[in-house]
C-alpha positions in Angstrom: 81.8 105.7 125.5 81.6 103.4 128.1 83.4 105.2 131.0 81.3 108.7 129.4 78.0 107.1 129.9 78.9 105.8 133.1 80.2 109.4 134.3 77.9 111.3 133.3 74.6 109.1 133.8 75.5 106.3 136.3 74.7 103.5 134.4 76.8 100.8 133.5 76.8 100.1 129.5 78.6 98.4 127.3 79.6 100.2 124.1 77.0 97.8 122.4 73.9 98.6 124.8 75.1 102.4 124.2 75.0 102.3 120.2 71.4 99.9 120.3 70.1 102.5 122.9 71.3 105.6 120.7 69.5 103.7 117.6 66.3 103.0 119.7 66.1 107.0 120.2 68.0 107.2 123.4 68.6 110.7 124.4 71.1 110.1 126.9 73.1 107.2 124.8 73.3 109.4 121.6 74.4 112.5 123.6 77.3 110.0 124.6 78.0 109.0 121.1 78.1 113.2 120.0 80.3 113.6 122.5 82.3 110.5 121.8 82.6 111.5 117.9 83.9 114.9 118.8 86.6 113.5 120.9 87.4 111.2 118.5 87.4 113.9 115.5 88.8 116.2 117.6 91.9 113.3 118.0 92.1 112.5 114.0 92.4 116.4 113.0 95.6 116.6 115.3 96.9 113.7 112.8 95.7 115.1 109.7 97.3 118.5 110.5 100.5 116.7 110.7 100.5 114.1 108.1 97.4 114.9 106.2 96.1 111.3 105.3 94.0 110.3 102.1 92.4 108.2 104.2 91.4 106.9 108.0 90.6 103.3 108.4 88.8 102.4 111.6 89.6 99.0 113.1 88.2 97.1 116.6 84.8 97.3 117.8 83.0 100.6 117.0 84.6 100.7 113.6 81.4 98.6 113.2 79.2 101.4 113.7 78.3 102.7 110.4 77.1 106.0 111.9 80.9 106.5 112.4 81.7 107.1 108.6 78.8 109.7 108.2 79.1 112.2 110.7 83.5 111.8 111.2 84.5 113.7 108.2 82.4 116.9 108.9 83.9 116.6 112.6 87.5 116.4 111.7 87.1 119.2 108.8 85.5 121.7 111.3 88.8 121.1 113.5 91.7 120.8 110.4 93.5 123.6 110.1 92.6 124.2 106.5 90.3 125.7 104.9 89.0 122.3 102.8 89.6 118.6 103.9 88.1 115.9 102.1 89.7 112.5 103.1 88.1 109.1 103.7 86.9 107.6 106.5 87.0 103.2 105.9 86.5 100.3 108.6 89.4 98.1 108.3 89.3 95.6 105.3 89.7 92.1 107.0 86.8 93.3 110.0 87.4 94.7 113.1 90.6 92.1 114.2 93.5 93.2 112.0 96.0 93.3 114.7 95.9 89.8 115.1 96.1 89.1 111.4 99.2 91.1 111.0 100.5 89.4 114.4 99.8 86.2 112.5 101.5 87.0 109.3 104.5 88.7 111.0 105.2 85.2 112.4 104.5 83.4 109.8 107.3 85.7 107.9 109.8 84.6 110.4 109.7 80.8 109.6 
C-alpha cells in the first residue's frame, strides 16, 4: 500500500497514515486500499483454486485492519474459478506476530 500510494500520489505514507486517512474519508488513501484488496484477493484466489482452503488467516500488520475480513471474501469469489466459494477470512489467533511465536516454540522443541 505503501509503495502504491507513493507511486501513484507522491506522498510518503505509512501503511498506518494510509488506513487512518482511508477512515477519515480519504479519497486518494481508500482508492489505494481498493486497489490493495484486489491485489491481494486477486493473490488468495490463485491459492484457493489450487488447494481450496476452509479458511485464510491473515497475520502481520494489516491483518489488523478489520475492513480486511469484510470486503476479502467477495474479492476472492469474483476471481475463484467456481461458481460458489464461501471460505473464511480470520486474523491470526496469537495477534499479528506468530512467526516469532512459532520461531520460539520450534526452539524450545529442540532442548
Amino acid at each position: 500500500m505503501e509503495r502504491d500510494y507513493h507511486q501513484i500520489y507522491g506522498a510518503v505514507r505509512s501503511g498506518q497514515d494510509i488506513i487512518s486517512l482511508m477512515r477519515a474519508g480519504d479519497t486518494n488513501a481508500n482508492a489505494t486500499r481498493e486497489r490493495y484488496m484486489d491485489r491481494l484477493g486477486r493473490g488468495f484466489a490463485t491459492v484457493c483454486n489450487i488447494i481450496d482452503p476452509d479458511t485464510i488467516v491473515l497475520g502481520v500488520g494489516l491483518s489488523n485492519v478489520s475492513e480486511i475480513y469484510t470486503v476479502l471474501p467477495a474479492i476472492i469469489g469474483s476471481y475463484v474459478f467456481s461458481d460458489s466459494w464461501n471460505a473464511k477470512s480470520a486474523p491470526a489467533r496469537w495477534g499479528d506476530s506468530p512467526g516469532g511465536r512459532g520461531a520460539a516454540r520450534l526452539w524450545a522443541a529442540r532442548i
